[in-house]
N, C-alpha and C positions, 0 to 999 in steps of 0.2 A: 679543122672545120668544126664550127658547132651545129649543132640537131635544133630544130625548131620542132621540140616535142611536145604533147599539150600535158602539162600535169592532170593527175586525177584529181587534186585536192582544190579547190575554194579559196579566195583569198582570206577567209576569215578563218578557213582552216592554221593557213598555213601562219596566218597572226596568231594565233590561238598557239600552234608547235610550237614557235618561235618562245613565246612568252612562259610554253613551259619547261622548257628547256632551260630559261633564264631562272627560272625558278628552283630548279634543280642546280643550275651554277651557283646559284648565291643562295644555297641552302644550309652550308658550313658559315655564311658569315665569308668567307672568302673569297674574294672571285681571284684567283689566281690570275696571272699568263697564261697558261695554257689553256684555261678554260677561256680567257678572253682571248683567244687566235678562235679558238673552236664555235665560238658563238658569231664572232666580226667574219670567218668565213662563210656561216650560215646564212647572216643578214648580209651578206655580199650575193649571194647565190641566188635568194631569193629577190633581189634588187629592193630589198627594204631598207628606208631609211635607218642607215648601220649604228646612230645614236643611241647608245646601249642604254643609258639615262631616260630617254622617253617613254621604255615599254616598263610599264607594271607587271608585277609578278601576276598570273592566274590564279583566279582561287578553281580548287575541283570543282565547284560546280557551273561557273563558266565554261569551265575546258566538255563540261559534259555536256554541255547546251551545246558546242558547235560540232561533235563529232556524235551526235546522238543517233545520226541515218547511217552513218558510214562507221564499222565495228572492226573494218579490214583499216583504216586511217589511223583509229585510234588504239589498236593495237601495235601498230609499225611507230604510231608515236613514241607509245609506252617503251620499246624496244629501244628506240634514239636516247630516250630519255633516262634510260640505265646506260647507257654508252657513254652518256657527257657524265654520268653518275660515276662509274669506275674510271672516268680518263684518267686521273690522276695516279692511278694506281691504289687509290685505297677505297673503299664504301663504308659509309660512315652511317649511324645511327638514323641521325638526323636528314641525311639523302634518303635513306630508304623507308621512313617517316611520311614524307613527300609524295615520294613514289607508291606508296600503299595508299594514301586519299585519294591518288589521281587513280589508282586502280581501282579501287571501290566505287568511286564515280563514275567512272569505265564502267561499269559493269563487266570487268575482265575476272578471269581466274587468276590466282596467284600460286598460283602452284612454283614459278620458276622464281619468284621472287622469296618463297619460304629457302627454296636450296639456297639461291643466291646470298641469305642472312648467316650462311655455316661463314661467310667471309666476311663480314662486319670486323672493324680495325678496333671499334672501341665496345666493346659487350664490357657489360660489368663483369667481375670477380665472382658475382656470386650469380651469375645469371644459368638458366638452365641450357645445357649446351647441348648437343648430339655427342654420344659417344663416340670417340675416334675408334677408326677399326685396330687390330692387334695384330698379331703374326698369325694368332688363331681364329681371328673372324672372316668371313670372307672379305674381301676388297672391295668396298661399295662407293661406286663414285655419284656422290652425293649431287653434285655440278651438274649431271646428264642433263634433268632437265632446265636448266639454264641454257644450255650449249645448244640442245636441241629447238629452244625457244628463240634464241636468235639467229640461229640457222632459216627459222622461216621468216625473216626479214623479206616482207615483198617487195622488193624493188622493180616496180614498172613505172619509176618516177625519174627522171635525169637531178632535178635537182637533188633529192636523195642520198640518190648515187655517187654524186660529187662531193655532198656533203660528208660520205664514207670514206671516200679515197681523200681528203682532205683532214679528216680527225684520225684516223688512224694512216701513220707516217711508216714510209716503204721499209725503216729499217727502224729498230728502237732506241730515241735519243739518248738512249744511256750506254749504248755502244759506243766505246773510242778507243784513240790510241791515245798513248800517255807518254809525253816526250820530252827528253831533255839534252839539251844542247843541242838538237836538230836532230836527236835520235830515239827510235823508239824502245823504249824500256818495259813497257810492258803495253797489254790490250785488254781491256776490261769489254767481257760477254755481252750480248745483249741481254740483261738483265726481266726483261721484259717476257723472254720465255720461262720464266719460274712463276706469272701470271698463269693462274690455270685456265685463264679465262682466252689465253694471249693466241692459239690457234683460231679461236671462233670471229676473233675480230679481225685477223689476217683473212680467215677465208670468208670473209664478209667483203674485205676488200678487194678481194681477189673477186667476186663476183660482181661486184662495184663497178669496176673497172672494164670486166667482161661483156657487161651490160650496156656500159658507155661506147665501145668500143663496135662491140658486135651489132647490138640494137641500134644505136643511136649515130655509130658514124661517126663519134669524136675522135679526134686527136689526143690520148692521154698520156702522151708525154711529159705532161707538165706534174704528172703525180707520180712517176716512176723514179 
């Protein structure tokens, strides 16, 4: 059974996500597969036409004009918008480029996005880096506030919701078995827990879900 729940956001809101989200997918230059599952379930959720071709990238100061009254919008944006950023497993210069104009535009803090750059895939050689801790420094987990920033993910939205339980998959695709001749030879990890990122988006989903289920009434079996 589905919920007939009213979104909090605006349609021009959610045109406005939509487009930067697409902006942050084709911010390497690449729009992958995965990113294109992650975007066509978006624009499926939202019943917007799914023609990935017709929407224009955002510029920040558009994105700033339609969430200028709502700061709780445009931070749960920002938050989606780092989640299609690491889907692929890597955060790249050039994403988080992106994502620091749409935050400055925001008028958001970036506090979670400064940790979030200790995992940049391509920093220069010669760039200034954080010291890594030692066996004699204390153990400073640098990520906290990242984790703890997409921990406050508001979800009192169904489409959202869906949208979570949807981009982040029950089990990590890079789990399998490995077989030959009809037999299995070996099992390769879910690779995906060595993500240090990879608990926050489980328990993202996990609250996704709980939300659908408990608040709204749906049936989530289709994302289990």
């Amino acid at each position: 059974m589905t919920s007939i729940v009213k979104s909090p956001y605006t349609d021009e809101q959610v045109v406005a996500w939509l487009r930067g989200l697409l902006a942050i997918a084709w911010a390497d230059g690449n729009f992958d597969p995965q990113e294109q599952e992650i975007i066509a379930a978006l624009t499926h959720e939202l019943t917007i036409d799914s023609d990935l071709a017709s929407f224009e990238k955002i510029t920040p100061q558009e994105l700033a004009s339609v969430f200028k009254d709502n700061a709780v919008a445009a931070e749960n944006f920002l938050r989606t918008a780092v989640m299609v950023a690491i889907a692929d497993g890597t955060y790249s210069s050039v994403e988080d480029e992106i994502i620091h104009q749409f935050c400055q535009a925001l008028g958001l803090q970036e506090t979670a996005l400064v940790a979030l750059r200790q995992t940049l895939c391509d920093v220069p050689t010669d760039a200034d880096t954080t010291t890594l801790p030692t066996d004699e420094q204390p153990q400073i987990d640098v990520l906290h506030p990242v984790r703890d920033w997409l921990d406050g993910l508001d979800i009192h939205d169904p489409k959202v919701a869906r949208f979570l339980c949807k981009m982040i998959p029950p089990q990590c695709p890079f789990e399998r078995d490995v077989t030959l001749f009809g037999k299995k030879i070996v099992h390769i990890p879910p690779l995906c827990k060595l993500n240090p990122l990879y608990e926050q988006l489980v328990g993202l989903r996990f609250r996704a879900l709980s939300y659908l289920a408990d608040e709204c009434h749906e049936d989530v079996t289709e994302y289990c």
